[in-house]
Steps between C-alpha positions, in 0.01 A plus 500: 500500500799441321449724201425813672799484629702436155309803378594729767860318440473608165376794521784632746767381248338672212503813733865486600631412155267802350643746780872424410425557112353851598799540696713450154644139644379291184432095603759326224335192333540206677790203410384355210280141614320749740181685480353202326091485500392137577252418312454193326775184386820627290555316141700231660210378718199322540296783276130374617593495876172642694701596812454873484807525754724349251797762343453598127820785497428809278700689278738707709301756651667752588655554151370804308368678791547858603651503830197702623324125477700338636307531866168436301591197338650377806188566719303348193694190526483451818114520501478121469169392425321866618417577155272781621788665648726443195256667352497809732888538456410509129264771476763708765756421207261692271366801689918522582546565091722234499435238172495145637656244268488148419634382803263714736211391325657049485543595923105629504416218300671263691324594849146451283600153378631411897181646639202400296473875383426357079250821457724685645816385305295510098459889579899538586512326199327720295631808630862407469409449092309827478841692702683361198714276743545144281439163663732274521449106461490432936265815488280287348565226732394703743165597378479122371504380820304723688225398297597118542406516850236650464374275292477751208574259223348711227688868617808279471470353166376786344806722656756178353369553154587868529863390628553268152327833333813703597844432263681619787393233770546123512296263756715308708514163722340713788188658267385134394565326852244822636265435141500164581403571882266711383313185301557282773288726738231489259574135391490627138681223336510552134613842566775347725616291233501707214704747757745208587535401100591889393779540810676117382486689104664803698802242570392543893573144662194454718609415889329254729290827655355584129404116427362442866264832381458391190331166625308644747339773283381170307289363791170550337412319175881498361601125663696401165699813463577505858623169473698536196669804688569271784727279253663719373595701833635142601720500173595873493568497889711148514796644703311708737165285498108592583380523825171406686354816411516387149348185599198655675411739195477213252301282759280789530444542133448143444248463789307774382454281193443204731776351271546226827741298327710732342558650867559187632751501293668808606458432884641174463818678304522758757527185776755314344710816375476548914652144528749557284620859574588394875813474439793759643570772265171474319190787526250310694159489384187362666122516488378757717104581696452685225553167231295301744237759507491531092468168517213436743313765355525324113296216661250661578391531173511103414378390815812365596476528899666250564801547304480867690502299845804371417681744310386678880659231698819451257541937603496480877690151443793752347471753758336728362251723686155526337350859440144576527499451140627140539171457732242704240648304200413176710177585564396584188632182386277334708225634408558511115537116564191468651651414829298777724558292853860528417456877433365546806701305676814652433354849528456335901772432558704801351296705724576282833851531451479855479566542155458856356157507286476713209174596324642264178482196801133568583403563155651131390333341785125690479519396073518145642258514774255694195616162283360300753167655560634625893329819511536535838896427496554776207310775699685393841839555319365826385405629808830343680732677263342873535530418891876444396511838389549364126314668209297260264552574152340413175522129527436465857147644453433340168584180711182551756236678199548112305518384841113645607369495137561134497381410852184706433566803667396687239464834739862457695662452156321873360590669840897362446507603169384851567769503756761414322393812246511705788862429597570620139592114419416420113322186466617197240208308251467269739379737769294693260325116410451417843367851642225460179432189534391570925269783358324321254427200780407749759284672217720846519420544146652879497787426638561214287463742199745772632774225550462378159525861369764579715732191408495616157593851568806351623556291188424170578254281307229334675481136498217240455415453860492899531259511221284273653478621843403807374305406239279278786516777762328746250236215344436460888409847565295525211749707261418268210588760259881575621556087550436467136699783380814362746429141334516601180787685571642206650438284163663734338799483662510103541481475100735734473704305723433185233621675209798632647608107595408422181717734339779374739434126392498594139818656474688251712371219229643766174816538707498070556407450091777767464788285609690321245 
């Protein structure tokens, strides 16, 4: 209810502040450090901050204007995030015949980057080039970061290349900490890296912010560069030193590598750096949940439940309160590790103290119970958690199909299957395999073959046990013909398959003989 009332607020001053212009009282600009649009972080802070409440000062913004704008820009300003009503005051601007200018247009922009309004903000964008009105370097900002969060990765970069286009306009600090967002959203870390090497060539001196980015937008497949970057942020940074956050993105990265020791490594660091920062006058650092979750989650991955009971116990043993993520990373754990009665178990007693459930919780524990052949436990859990008013997603219902299709039920695993399709939920491989494999067994030859066709519309590749099922649903049912044009087909691909290793294999050994 609050923003009604800021509009009306708004609205009122704009009103009052038009009326004493027409009345020939014109509003002077404001002392200068006033009338700033907040925005983003200014050059002398952390430039990759996400807090969208965080101050980024503008130019001076009353400077150039007519003092017939002065109630606009004010009433522009003071829009906040309504970038539908900054907007508005725009277009009034326009049908008034006055000619907004630079900062009009940075105070329009800035409501659109506070507000989500990214659409909104690109055609602002264009229209201020098309008036003739020249961007400056935090009008890109602006439009940069609109797109950030939205998650517009591509917009941005594209709109950054026509920045370094113009010989008028230099990217700052600010426009690689929001690039370098931008990657991180999209965890597009060679990008990220390449944008980190051209700001250093630029002379910029990366901050703790643009590192902690930098490593995160690494998490997937980049282990070794984030890494490296976590060096050399601890060499760069030596007087104002790295924080947990920088921790947490290079456990992240490594985990996602299931590079154990190499984390091990890191966590063990961040303990002792703990240790030795407790002292007065030094910036305390500590592992947080978060660490302890990264952690728990990496063993689930190398079976390693028990080192994620204890890295569980050694977190409440510090004080720290576990998060439902804590719990689902401990479950999962479990089960990876083979250890379904301990799954279970803790899933128990979670839910007897009360514990807040998520549909992540249930879908750890029914993966288990479909591990361990306990049909009946998986499709309990699914049933409990819809009475919980939860949602079951993807997994969840891939979790039951396996779980029927391998206790038999070939007909319960179709019905779930078509269910899930109805909720508009997109099935993995391994629900496509299990769904086919329940027709062929309960001799729904048809349906079998629509699956298989379908799965390929939607680019995957069928496996060997798909090929099969259908294959033996359509022998079954007497389709001799199509079963020998699918196993052919099959062939085909599974020599293909050869050749391709083969290929592999023989260029590894010319690489090997290549070495001096």
């Amino acid at each position: 209810m609050a923003a009604p009332r800021r509009g009306r607020f708004v609205t009122a001053v704009f009103v009052l502040l038009q009326s004493s212009v027409a009345r020939g009282f014109a509003m002077p600009p404001p002392p200068r450090g006033e009338g700033r649009i907040a925005a983003l972080d200014d050059d002398n802070s952390n430039p990759n901050k996400k807090n969208k409440a965080s101050s980024w000062s503008a130019p001076q913004s009353f400077e150039g204007l007519e003092p017939r704008m002065y109630p606009y820009q004010a009433a522009i300003e003071g829009c906040g995030a309504d970038w539908r009503r900054a907007a508005q005051l725009l277009e009034q601007v326009k049908r008034k015949g006055l000619a907004p200018q630079i900062e009009t247009y940075d105070a329009v922009l800035a409501a659109c980057e506070r507000g989500g309004g990214w659409s909104k903000g690109l055609k602002v964008f264009a229209e201020l080039k098309e008036r003739g009105v020249t961007p400056r370097v935090f009008t890109y900002n602006l439009v940069l970061s609109a797109c950030r969060y939205a998650g517009q990765c591509g917009t941005a970069l594209r709109l950054f290349q026509e920045m370094k286009n113009s010989t008028e306009l230099s990217p700052n600090a600010i426009t690689y900490g929001v690039l370098l967002s931008a990657c991180d959203h999209i965890a597009a870390g060679e990008k990220a890296l390449e944008l980190f090497a051209e700001l250093k060539s630029r002379g910029i001196r990366p901050e703790l912010a643009t590192y902690n980015t930098l490593i995160s937008a690494c998490r997937y497949g980049q282990a070794v560069a984030a890494l490296r970057a976590f060096a050399e942020a601890k060499e760069e940074l030596k007087e104002e030193g790295i924080d947990v956050v920088t921790y947490n993105a290079v456990l992240v990265a490594l985990l996602n590598e299931d590079k154990w020791a190499a984390a091990t490594e890191v966590f063990d660091e961040l303990k002792a750096e703990s240790k030795r920062r407790n002292k007065k006058g030094v910036k305390q650092i500590a592992p947080t949940a978060h660490t302890y979750n990264v952690m728990i989650c990496g063993c689930r991955s190398g079976r390693r439940w028990e080192t994620a009971l204890e890295l569980f116990k050694e977190l409440r043993q510090r004080g720290l309160e576990p998060t439902n993520s804590t719990y689902n990373a401990l479950i999962a754990a479990c089960e990876r590790g083979g250890q379904t009665d301990k799954a279970i178990e803790i899933f128990q007693l979670l839910r007897d103290r009360g514990v807040p459930l998520n549909v992540q919780t249930y879908n750890a524990v029914i993966a288990a119970c479909q591990k361990s052949g306990n049909w009946r436990k998986a499709l309990d859990l699914f049933d409990e958690l819809q009475t919980q008013g939860l949602r079951p997603d993807a997994m969840t219902y891939t979790g039951v199909i396996v779980a029927c299709q391998k206790a038999g039920l070939f007909a319960k695993s179709v019905e779930l299957f078509y269910d899930m399709q109805k909720r508009g939920l997109r099935p993995r491989m391994i629900t496509y395999t299990a769904a086919i494999v329940s027709c062929s067994a309960a001799g729904m030859w048809e349906t079998a073959l629509k699956l298989f066709e379908e799965l390929q519309l939607r680019g995957m590749e069928p496996n060997l046990l798909v090929y099969h099922s259908v294959i033996e649903a359509l022998e079954r049912a007497g389709q001799a013909e199509k079963a020998n044009e699918l196993f052919v087909e099959c062939r085909r691909r599974v020599e293909s398959a050869k050749k391709a290793r083969r290929r592999e294999r023989a260029a590894l050994d010319f690489d090997d003989d290549d070495e001096p």
